[in-house]
C-alpha positions as a Markdown table, in Angstrom:
| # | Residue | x | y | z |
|---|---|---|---|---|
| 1 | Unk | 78.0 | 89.4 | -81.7 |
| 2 | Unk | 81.1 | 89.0 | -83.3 |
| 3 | Unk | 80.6 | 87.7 | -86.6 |
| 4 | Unk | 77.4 | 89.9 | -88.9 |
| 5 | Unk | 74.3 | 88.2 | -89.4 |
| 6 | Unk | 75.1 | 87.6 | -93.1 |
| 7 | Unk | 77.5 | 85.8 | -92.4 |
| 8 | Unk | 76.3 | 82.5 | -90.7 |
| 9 | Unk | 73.7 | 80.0 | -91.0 |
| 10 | Unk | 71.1 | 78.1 | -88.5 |
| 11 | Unk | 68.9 | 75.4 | -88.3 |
| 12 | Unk | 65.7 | 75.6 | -86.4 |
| 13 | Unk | 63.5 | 72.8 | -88.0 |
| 14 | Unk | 61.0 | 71.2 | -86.3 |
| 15 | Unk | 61.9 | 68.0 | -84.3 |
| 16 | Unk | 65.6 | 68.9 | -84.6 |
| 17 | Unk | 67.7 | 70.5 | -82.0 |
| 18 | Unk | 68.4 | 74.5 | -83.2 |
| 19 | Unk | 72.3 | 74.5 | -84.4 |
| 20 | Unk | 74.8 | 76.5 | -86.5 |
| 21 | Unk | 75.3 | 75.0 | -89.9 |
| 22 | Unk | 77.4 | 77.3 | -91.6 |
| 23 | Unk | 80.2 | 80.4 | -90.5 |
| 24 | Unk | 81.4 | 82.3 | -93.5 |
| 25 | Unk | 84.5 | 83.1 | -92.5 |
| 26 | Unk | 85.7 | 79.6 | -91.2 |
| 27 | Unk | 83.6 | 76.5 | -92.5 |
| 28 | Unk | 85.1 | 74.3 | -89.9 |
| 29 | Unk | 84.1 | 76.6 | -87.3 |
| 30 | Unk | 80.2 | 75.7 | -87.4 |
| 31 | Unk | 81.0 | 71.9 | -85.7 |
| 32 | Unk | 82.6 | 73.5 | -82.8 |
| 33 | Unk | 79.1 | 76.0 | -81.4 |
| 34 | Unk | 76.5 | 74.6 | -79.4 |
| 35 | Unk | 72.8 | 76.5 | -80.1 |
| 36 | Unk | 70.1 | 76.2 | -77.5 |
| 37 | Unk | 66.4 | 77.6 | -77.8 |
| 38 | Unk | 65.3 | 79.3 | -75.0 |
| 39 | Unk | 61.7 | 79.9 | -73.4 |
| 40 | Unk | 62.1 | 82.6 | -70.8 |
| 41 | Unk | 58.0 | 83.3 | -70.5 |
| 42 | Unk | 54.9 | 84.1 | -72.3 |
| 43 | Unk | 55.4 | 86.3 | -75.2 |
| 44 | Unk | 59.2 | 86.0 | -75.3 |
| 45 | Unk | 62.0 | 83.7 | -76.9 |
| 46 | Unk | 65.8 | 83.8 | -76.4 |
| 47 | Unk | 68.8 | 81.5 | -77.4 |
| 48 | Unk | 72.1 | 80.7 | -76.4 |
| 49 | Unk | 74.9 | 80.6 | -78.4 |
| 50 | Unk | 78.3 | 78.6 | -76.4 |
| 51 | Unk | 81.4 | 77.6 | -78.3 |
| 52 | Unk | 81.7 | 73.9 | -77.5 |
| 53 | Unk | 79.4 | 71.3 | -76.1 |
| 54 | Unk | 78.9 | 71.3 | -72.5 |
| 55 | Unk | 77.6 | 68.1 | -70.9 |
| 56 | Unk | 74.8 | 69.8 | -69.1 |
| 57 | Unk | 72.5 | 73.0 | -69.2 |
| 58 | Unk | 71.1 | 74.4 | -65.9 |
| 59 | Unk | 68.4 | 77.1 | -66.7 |
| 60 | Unk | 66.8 | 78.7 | -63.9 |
| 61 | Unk | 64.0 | 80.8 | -63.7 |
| 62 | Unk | 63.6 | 84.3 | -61.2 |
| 63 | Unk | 61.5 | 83.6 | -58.7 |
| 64 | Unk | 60.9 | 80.0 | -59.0 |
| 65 | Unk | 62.3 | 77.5 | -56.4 |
């Protein structure tokens, strides 16, 4: 990551989509990222972290069809 953890904010509350409230460095900046929570099995969590807002998501899983 670019920016230290310290230095930014996130929302995860319930019922609300995950996103990126606050960037130190540049409090304009926090608008422009797009936060995703990710499931990728039992036992694990991920997320995704894209600078903009893409119209769609596509996850795939290995092995599934």
């Amino acid at each position: 990551m670019s920016i230290p953890l310290d230095h930014f904010e996130v929302s995860f509350l319930p019922g609300d989509p995950p996103k990126i409230i606050r960037i130190e460095e540049d409090p304009q900046a926090a608008a422009h990222w797009s936060l995703f929570n990710l499931e990728p099995g039992d036992g694990y969590t991920g997320a995704l972290a894209l600078d903009g807002h893409p119209d769609q998501l596509k996850l795939f899983r290995w092995g599934e069809e």
